[in-house]
DOGU-763250 format. One record per residue (C-alpha): residue number from 1; chain; x, y, z. Coordinates in nm, 3 decimals. Layout:
BEGIN
R   k c      c1      c2      c3
R NUM A       X       Y       Z
...
// end
This chain:
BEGIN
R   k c      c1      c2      c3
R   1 A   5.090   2.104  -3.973
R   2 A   5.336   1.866  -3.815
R   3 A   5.554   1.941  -3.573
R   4 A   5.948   1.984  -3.679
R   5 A   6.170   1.711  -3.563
R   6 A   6.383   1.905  -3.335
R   7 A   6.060   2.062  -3.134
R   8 A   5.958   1.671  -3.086
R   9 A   6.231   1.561  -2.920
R  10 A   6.275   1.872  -2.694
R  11 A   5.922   1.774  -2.593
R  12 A   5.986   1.435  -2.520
R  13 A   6.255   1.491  -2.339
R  14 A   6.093   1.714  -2.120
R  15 A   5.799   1.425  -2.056
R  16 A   6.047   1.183  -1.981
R  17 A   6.195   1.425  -1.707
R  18 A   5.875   1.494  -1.630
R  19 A   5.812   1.138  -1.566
R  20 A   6.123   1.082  -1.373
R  21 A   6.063   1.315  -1.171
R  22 A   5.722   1.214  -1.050
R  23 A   5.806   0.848  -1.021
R  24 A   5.872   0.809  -0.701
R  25 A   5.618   0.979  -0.597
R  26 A   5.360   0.764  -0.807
R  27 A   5.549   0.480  -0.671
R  28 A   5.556   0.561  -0.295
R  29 A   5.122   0.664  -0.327
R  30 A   5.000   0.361  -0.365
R  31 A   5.190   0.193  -0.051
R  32 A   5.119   0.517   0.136
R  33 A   4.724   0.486   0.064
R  34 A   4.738   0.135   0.173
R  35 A   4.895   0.184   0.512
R  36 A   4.679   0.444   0.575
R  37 A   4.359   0.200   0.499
R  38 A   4.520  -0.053   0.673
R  39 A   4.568   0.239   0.996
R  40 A   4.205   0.303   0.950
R  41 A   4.079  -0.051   0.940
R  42 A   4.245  -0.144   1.241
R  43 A   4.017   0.078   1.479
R  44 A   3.795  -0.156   1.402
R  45 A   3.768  -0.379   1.638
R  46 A   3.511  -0.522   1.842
R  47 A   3.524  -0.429   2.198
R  48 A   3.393  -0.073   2.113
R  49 A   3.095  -0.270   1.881
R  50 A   2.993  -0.415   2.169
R  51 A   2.998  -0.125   2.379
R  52 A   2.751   0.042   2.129
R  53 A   2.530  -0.240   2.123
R  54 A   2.494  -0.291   2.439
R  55 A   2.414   0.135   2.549
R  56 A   2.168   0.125   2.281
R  57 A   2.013  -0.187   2.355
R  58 A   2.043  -0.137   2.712
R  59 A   1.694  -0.050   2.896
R  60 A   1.780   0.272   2.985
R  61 A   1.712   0.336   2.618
R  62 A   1.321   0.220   2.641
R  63 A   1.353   0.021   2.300
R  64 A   1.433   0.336   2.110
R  65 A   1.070   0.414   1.990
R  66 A   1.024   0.710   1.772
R  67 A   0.868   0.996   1.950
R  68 A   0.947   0.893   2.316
R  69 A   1.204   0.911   2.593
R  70 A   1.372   0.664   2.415
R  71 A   1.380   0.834   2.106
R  72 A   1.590   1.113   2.269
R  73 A   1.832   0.881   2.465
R  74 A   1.934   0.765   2.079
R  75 A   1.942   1.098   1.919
R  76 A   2.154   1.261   2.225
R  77 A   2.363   0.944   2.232
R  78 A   2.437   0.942   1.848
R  79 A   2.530   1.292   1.870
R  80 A   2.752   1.306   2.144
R  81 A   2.943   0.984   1.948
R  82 A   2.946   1.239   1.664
R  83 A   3.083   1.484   1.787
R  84 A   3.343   1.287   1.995
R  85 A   3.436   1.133   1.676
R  86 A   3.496   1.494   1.544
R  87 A   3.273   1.450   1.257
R  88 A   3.094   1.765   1.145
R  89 A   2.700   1.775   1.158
R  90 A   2.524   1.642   0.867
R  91 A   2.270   1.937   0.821
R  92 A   2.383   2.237   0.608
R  93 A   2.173   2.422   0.879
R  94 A   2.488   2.333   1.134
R  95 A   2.264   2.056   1.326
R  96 A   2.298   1.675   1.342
R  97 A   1.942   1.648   1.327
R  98 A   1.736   1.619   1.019
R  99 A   1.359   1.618   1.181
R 100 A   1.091   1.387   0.996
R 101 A   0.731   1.475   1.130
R 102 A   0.512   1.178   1.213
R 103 A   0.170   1.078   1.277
R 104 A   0.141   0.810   1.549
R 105 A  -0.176   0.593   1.596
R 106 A  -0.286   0.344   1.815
R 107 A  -0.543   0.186   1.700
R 108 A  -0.864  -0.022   1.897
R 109 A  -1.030  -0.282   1.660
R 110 A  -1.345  -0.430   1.625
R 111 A  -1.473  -0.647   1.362
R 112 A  -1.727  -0.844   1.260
R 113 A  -1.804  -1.057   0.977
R 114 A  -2.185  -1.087   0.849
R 115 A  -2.319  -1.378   0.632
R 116 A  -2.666  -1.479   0.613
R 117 A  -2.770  -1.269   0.960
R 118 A  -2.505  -1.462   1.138
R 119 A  -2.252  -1.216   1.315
R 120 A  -1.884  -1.379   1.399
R 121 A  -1.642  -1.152   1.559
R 122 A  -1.271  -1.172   1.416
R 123 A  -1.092  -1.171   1.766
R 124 A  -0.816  -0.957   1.749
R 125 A  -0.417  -1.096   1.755
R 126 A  -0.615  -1.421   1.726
R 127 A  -0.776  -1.399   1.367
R 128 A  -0.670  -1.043   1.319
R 129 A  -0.376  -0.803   1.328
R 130 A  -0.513  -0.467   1.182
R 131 A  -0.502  -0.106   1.243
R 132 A  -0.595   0.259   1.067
R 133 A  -0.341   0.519   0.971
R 134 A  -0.580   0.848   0.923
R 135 A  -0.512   1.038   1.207
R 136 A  -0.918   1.047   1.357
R 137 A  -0.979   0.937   1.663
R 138 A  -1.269   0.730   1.542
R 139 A  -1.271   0.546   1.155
R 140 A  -1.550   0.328   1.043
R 141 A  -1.618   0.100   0.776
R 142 A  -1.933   0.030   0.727
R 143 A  -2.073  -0.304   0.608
R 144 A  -1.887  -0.361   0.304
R 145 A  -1.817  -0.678   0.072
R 146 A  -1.574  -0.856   0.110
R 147 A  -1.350  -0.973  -0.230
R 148 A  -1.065  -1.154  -0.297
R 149 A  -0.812  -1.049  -0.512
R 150 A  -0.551  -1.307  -0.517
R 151 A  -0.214  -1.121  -0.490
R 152 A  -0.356  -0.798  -0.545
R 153 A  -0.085  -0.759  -0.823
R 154 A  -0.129  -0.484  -1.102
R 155 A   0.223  -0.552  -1.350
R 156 A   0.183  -0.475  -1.686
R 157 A   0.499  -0.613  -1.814
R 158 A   0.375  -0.908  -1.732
R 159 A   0.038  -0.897  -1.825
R 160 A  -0.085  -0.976  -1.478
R 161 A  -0.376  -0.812  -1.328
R 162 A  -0.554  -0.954  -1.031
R 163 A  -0.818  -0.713  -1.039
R 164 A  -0.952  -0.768  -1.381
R 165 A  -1.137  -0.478  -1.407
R 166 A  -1.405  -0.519  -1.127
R 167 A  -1.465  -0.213  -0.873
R 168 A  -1.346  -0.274  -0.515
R 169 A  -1.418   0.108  -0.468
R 170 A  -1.572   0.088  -0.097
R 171 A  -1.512  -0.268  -0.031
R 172 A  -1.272  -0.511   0.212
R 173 A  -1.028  -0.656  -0.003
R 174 A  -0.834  -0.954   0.130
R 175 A  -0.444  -1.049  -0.050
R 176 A  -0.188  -1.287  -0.047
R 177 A   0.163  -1.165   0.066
R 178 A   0.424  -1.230  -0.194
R 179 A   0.455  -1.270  -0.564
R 180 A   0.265  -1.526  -0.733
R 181 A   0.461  -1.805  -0.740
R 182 A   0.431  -1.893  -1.152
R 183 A   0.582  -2.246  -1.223
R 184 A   0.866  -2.295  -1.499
R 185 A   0.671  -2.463  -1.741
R 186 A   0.980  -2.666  -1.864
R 187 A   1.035  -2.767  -1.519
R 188 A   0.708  -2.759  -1.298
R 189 A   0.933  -2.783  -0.955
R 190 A   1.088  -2.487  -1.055
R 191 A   0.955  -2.109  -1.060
R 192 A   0.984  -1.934  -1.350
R 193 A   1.261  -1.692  -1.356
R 194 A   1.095  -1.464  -1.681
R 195 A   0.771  -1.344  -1.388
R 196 A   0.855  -1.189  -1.085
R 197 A   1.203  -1.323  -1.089
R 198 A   1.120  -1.718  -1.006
R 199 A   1.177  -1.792  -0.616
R 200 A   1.320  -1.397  -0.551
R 201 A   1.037  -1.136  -0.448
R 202 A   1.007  -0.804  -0.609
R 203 A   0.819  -0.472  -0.477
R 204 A   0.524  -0.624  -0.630
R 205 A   0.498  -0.900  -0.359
R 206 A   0.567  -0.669  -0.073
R 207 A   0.323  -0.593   0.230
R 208 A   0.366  -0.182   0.143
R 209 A   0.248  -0.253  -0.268
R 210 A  -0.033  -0.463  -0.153
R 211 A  -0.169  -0.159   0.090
R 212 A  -0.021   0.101  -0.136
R 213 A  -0.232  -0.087  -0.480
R 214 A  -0.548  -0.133  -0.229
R 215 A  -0.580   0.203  -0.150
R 216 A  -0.482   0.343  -0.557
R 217 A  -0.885   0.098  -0.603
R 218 A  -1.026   0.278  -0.329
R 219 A  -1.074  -0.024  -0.099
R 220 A  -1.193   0.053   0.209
R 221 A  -1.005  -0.218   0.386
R 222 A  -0.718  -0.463   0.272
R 223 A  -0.625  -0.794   0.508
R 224 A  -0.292  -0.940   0.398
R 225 A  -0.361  -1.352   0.451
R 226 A  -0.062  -1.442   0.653
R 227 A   0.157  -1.721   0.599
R 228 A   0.522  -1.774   0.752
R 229 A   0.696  -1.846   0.429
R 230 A   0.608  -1.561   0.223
R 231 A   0.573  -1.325   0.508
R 232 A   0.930  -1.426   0.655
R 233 A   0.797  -1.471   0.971
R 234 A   0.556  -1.587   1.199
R 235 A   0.202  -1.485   1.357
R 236 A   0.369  -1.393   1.695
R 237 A   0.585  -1.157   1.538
R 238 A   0.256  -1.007   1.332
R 239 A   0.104  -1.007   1.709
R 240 A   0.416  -0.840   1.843
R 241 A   0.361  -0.511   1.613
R 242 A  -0.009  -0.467   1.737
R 243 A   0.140  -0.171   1.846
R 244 A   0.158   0.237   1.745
R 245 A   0.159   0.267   1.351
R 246 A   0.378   0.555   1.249
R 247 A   0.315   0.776   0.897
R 248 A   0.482   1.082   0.770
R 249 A   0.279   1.370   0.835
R 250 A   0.076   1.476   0.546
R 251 A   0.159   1.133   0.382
R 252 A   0.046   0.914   0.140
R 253 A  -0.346   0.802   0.090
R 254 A  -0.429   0.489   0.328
R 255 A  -0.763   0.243   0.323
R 256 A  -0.913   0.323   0.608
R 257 A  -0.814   0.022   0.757
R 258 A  -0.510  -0.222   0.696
R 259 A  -0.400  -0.514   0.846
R 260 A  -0.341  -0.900   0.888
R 261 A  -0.562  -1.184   0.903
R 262 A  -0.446  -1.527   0.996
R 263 A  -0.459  -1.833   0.773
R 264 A  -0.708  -2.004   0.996
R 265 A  -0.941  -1.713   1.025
R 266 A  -0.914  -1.684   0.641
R 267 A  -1.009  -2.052   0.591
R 268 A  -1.328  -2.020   0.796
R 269 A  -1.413  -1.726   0.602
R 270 A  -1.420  -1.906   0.249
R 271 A  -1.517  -2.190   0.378
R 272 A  -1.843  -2.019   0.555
R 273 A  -1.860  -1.902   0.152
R 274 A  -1.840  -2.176  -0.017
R 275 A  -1.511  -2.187  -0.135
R 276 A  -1.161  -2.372  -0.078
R 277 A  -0.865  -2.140  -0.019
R 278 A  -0.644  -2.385  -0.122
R 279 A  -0.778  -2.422  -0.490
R 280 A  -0.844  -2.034  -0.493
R 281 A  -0.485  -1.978  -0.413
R 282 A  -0.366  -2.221  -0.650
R 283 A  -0.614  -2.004  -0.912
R 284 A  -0.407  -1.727  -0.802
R 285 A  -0.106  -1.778  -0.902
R 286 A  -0.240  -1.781  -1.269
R 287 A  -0.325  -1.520  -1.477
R 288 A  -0.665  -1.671  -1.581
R 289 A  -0.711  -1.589  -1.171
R 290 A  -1.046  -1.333  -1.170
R 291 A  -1.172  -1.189  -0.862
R 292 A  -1.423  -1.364  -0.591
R 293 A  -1.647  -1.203  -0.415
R 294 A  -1.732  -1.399  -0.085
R 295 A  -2.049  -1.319  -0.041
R 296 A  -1.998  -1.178   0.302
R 297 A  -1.982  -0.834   0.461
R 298 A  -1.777  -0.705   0.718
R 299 A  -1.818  -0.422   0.910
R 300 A  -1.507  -0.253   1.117
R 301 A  -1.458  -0.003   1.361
R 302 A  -1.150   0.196   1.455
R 303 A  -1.099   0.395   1.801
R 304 A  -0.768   0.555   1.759
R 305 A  -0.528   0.730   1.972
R 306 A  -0.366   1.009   1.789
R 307 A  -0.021   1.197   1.826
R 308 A   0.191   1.400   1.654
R 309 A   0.592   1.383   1.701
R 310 A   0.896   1.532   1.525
R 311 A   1.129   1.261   1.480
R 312 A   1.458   1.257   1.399
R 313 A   1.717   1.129   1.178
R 314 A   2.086   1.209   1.302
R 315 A   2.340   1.295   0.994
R 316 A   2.735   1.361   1.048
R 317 A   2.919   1.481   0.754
R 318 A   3.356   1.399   0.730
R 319 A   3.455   1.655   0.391
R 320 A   3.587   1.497   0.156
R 321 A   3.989   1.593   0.044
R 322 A   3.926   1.718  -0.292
R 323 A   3.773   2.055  -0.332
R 324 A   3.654   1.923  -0.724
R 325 A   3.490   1.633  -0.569
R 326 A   3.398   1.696  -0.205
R 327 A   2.980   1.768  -0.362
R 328 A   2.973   1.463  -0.473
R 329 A   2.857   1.223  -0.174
R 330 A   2.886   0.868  -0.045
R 331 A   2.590   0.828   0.209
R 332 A   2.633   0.536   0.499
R 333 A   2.296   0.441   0.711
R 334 A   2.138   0.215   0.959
R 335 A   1.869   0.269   1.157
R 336 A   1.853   0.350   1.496
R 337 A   1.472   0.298   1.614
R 338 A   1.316  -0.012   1.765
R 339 A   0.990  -0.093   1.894
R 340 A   0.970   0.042   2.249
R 341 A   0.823  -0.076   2.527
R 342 A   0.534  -0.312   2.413
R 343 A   0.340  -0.646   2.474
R 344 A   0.513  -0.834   2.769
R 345 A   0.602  -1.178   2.644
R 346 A   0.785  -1.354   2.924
R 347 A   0.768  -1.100   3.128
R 348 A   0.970  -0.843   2.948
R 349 A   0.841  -0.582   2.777
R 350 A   1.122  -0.367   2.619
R 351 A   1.188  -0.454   2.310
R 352 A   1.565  -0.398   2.312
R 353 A   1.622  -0.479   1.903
R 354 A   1.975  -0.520   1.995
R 355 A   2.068  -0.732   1.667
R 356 A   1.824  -0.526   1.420
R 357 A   1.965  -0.242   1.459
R 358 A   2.175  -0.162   1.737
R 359 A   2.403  -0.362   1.562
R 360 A   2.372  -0.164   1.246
R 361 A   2.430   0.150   1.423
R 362 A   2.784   0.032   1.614
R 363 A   2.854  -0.064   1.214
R 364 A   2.783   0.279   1.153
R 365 A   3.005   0.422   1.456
R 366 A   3.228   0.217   1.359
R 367 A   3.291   0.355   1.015
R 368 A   3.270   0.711   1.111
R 369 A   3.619   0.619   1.375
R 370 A   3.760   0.477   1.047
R 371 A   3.707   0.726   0.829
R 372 A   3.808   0.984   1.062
R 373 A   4.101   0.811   1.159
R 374 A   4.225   0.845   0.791
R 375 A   4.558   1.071   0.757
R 376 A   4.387   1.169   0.403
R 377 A   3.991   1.182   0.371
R 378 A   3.867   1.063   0.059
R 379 A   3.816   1.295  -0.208
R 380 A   3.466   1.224  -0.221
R 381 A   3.259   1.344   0.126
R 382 A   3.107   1.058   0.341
R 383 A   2.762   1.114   0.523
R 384 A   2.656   0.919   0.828
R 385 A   2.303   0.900   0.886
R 386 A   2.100   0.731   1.098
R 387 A   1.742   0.671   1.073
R 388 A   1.409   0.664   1.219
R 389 A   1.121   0.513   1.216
R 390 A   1.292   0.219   1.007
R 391 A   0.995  -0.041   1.186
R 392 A   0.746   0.185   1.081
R 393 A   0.781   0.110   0.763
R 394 A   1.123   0.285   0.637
R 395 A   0.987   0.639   0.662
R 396 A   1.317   0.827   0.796
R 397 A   1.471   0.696   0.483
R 398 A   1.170   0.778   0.289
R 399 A   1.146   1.126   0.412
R 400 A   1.530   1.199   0.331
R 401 A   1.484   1.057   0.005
R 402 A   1.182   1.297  -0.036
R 403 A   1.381   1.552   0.154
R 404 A   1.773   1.521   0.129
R 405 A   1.982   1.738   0.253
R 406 A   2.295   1.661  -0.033
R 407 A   2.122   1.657  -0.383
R 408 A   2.071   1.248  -0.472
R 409 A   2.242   1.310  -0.815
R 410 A   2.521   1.381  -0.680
R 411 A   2.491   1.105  -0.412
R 412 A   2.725   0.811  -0.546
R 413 A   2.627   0.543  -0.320
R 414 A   2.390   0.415  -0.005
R 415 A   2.576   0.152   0.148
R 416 A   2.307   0.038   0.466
R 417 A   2.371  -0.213   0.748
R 418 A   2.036  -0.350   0.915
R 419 A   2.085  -0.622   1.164
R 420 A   2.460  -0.795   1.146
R 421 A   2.596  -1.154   1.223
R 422 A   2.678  -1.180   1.578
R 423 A   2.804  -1.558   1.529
R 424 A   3.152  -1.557   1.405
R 425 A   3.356  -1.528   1.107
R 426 A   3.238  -1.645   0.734
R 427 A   3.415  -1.753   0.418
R 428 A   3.076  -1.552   0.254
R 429 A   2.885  -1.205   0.281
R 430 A   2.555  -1.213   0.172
R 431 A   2.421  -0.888  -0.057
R 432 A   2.067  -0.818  -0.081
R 433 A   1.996  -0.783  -0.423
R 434 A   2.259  -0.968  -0.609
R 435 A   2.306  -0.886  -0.965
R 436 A   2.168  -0.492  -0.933
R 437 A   2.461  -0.256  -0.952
R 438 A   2.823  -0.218  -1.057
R 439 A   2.855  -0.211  -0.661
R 440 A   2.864  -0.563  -0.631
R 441 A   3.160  -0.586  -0.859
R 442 A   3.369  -0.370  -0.574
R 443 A   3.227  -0.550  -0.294
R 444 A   3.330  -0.906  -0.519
R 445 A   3.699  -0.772  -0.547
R 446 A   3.716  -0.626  -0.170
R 447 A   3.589  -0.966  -0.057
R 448 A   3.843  -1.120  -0.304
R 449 A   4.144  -0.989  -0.056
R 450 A   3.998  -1.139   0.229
R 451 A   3.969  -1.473   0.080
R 452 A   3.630  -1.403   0.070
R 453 A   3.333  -1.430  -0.183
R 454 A   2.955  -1.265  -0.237
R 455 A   2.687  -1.456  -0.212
R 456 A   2.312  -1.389  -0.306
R 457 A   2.050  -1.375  -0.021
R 458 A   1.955  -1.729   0.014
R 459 A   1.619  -1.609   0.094
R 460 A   1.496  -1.404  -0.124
R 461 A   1.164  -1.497  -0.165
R 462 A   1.096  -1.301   0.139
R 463 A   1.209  -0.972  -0.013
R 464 A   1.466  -0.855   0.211
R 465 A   1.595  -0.594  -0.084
R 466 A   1.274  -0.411  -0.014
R 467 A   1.233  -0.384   0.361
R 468 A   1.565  -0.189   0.407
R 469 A   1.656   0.163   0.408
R 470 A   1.823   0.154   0.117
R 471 A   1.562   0.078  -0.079
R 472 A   1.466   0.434  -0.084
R 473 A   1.760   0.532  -0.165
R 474 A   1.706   0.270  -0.448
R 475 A   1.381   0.388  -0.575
R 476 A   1.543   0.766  -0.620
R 477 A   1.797   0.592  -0.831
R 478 A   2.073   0.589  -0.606
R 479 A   2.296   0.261  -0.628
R 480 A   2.261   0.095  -0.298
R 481 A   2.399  -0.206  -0.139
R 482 A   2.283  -0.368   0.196
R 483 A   2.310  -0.658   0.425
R 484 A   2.147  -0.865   0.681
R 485 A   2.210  -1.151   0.913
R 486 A   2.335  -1.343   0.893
R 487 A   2.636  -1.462   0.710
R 488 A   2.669  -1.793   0.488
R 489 A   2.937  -2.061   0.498
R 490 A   3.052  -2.006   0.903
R 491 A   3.394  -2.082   1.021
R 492 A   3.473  -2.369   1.243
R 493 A   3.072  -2.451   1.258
R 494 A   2.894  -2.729   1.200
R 495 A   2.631  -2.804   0.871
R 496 A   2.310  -2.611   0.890
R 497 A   2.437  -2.357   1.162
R 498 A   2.351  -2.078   0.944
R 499 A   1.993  -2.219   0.919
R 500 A   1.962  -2.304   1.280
R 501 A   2.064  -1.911   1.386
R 502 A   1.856  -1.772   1.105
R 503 A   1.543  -1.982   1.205
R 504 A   1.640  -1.951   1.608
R 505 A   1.643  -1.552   1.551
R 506 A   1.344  -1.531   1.364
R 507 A   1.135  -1.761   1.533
R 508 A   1.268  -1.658   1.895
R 509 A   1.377  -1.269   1.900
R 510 A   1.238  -1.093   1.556
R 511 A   1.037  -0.774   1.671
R 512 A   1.075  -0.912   2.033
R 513 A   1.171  -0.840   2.360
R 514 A   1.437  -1.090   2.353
R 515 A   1.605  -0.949   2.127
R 516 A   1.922  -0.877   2.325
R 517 A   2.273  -0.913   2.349
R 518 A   2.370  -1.322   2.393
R 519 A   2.672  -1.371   2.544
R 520 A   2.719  -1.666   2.258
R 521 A   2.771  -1.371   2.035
R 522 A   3.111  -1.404   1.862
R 523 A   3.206  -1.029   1.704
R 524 A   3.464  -1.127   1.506
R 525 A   3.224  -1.167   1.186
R 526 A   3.069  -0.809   1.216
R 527 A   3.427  -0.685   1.259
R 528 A   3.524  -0.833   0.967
R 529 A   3.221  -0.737   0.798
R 530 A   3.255  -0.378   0.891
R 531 A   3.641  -0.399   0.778
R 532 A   3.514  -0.512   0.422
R 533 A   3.223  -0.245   0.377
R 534 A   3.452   0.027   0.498
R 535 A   3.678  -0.030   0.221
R 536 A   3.384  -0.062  -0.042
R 537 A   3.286   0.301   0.075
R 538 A   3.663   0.444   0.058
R 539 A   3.691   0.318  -0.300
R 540 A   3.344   0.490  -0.443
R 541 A   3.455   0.764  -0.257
R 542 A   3.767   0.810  -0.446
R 543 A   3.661   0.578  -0.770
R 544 A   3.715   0.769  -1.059
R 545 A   3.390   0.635  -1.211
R 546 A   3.087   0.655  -1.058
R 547 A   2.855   0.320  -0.968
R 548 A   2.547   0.234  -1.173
R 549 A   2.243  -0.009  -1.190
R 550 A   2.280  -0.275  -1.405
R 551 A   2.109  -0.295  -1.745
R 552 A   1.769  -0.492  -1.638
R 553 A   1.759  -0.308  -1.283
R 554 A   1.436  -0.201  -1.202
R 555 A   1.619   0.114  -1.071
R 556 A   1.811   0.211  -1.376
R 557 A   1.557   0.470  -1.560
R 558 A   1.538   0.654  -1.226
R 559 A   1.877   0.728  -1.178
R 560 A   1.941   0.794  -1.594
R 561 A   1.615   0.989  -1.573
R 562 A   1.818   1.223  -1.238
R 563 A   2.150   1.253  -1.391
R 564 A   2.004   1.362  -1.741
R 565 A   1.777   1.641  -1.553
R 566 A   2.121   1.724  -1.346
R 567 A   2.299   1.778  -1.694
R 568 A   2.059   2.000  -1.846
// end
């Protein structure tokens, strides 16, 4: 029944006074909102950066190994930064500390090839890089065959299986790192972008699937074939983690043995088999590719040193404002670990990892001032966590995802910082994983403000989505966006300086001891940086719709899959 005339236009005249009488205060929120980000940003700055970097990658902190003396320099620092800030601890249990059990080993290797009663030894950090995560003191394989299994690639969607059928149950299976690299068959110089994404990686070409798919066939052993381009770095860095593996406690299945082998070594191998790597590897990167068995055994013992630790990831929790909104979560990360003390190379043996990740970590400090330093919190509540055993193979991250303390379907966004430009300002930010979530599309219009644009990793062949913490986040469905040294289109440099950092840190200070502060650093670019990211993270955390994977996202399912579940 419609309303009479006269009872309409009381009730619009009660909206419009009503709307008069809110107007100014609609007006004067949005300027008030933006001086208060523009309060927050400014505390931002990078003499306090520095200072973090520089504690933390100072040697008083041993290289900030999990489960040593280092360890507890990070966690009591991180804390005590916490609580300064006046954040709250992370843990419902009223603790900063989330602990993540481990299972160290240090593993002695000997191996020996055996063809035709002739015995070669594959030396180790010469031909071999390989260790054994099952926590015995002494793991054997005995003389086994030896196949190989191209990429060691199971994908169904696109009906590529390098194991085609054949039973490596038992035996030493030896991979290529990467995806295969399938040519566009309208253009042969190209890759094709319809498998495995053309020139970027997915999980499938990652070290973790290859040891992960070895050990689902019951292989005994797996030896990744290294090679700098599809590895992302080179042998001396593989040499430089002959070190103490790291597992969760109680974790995932491993081949008794896993490792490296270098291209050299690898070439003998076949060669002392009858067969050219070369053509096998182009074979490989066809689906017609079948398995070869070398003809060879190999035969490897393990002595191991075992401990168990309880790590720690640090968490710090600011409320959010809105008491309808404040479960609903916004999670920031880096991680805090390095690799210890370790191998001397030029005499130094602390392996500082000042850019990856004390860097990440002052980011993440960094944020927390901001944040706090708001005269409003956001609606939504902001978690600061901090991660080990990132170097181990992302198991902090892997054991919150397995073991969060906020639910993850209620968890809006991972926004993770591992390793940050140190060389100056940028008309670009890179994004790992461009193209994945509705993320990007804040990040796109954040950068827009600063005269700034997104740009894709120009690397990713080597698969830097997958080698950061918030890939875990990722693989529980959470939308995640992350970033990595270093920038793109530099300020006031010269052409190529981008590529002559990148290569200079990779080939010089990756997973090294010289990985330190440089006093050629130039802040300004990670303070601009942590400027943009800060405001990415303040609008999910008071967005009014919530981020999601794109449609083709690998990730998408998972998180539809977790929010339907939460709704029932």
């Amino acid at each position: 029944m419609p309303l009479h005339p006269m009872v309409m236009n009381r009730m619009c005249h009660r909206r419009l006074a009503t709307l008069a009488t809110l107007a100014p205060a609609l007006l004067s929120a949005q300027p008030a909102r933006t001086a208060d980000i523009a309060r927050a940003t400014a505390t931002i700055t990078a003499p306090p950066i520095l200072q973090d970097i520089r504690t933390l990658a100072s040697d008083a902190f041993e290289g900030r190994a999990p489960g040593t003396r280092g360890e507890d320099s990070s966690v009591a620092f991180l804390q005590r930064e916490f609580r300064r800030i006046g954040l709250k601890p992370g843990n419902p249990n009223g603790s900063y500390i989330q602990p993540v059990p481990l299972v160290g080993t240090t593993s002695v290797i000997d191996a020996r090839v055996n063809r035709g009663g002739t015995s070669t030894t594959l030396k180790a950090l010469d031909d071999i890089v390989a260790w054994s995560l099952r926590p015995d003191t002494l793991v054997t394989v005995k003389p086994a065959d030896m196949v190989f299994v191209g990429y060691g690639v199971v994908a169904p969607e696109y009906q590529w299986d390098d194991f085609k059928g054949i039973d490596v149950k038992g035996k030493i299976v030896i991979m290529l790192v990467g995806d295969p690299p399938v040519p566009d068959p309208r253009d042969t110089t190209q890759l094709d972008s319809t498998i495995f994404r053309g020139k970027a990686m997915t999980y499938y070409g990652r070290w973790t699937y290859k040891f992960e798919t070895a050990a689902a066939h019951g292989a005994a052993a797996v030896l990744l074939v290294h090679q700098t381009g599809p590895a992302g770095y080179p042998w001396t860095t593989v040499q430089s983690n002959a070190r103490e593996k790291l597992e969760i406690a109680n974790g995932p299945a491993h081949s008794a043995v896993e490792g490296w082998i270098h291209l050299d070594a690898t070439k003998r191998l076949f060669a002392a088999a009858g067969q050219n790597f070369d053509a096998l590897e182009r074979t490989a990167r066809t689906r017609a590719f079948r398995p070869v068995t070398l003809g060879s055994t190999a035969a490897i013992t393990v002595h191991n040193t075992v401990r168990r630790m309880a790590s720690r990831n640090v968490i710090a929790r600011l409320d959010g404002s809105d008491p309808a909104l404040r479960n609903e979560y916004v999670v920031m990360s880096a991680h805090w670990d390095a690799f210890g003390i370790g191998r001397a190379i030029n005499g130094d043996s602390i392996y500082n990892g000042a850019l990856d990740d004390a860097t990440g970590v002052a980011w993440l400090l960094a944020q927390a001032r901001a944040f706090k330093a708001l005269a409003v919190a956001p609606k939504r509540t902001i978690l600061f966590l901090a991660v080990t055993a990132e170097e181990a193979g992302l198991l902090g991250s892997r054991w919150y995802g397995a073991n969060p303390l906020y639910p993850l379907n209620k968890t809006l966004a991972n926004i993770n910082m591992d390793a940050m430009n140190a060389y100056g300002r940028t008309k670009s930010i890179v994004s790992l994983g461009v193209g994945q979530s509705s993320l990007e599309d804040l990040l796109v219009r954040e950068a827009a403000t600063d005269a700034r644009v997104v740009k894709p990793d120009p690397e990713s062949e080597k698969g830097y989505f997958y080698r950061a913490d918030h890939f875990e986040f990722a693989r529980h469905g959470v939308p995640a966006l992350s970033f990595l040294f270093p920038g793109t289109d530099y300020l006031d440099k010269p052409a190529g300086f981008e590529q002559r950092v990148r290569g200079d840190y990779i080939a010089r200070d990756y997973h090294k001891p010289s990985d330190d502060v440089k006093a050629d650093w130039d802040l300004a670019g990670i303070v601009d940086d942590t400027r943009l990211t800060f405001r990415v993270a303040y609008d999910v955390a008071n967005g009014t719709v919530w981020p999601t994977w794109n449609v083709g996202s690998e990730f998408r399912a998972s998180r539809e899959a977790s929010l339907a579940k939460h709704r029932k």
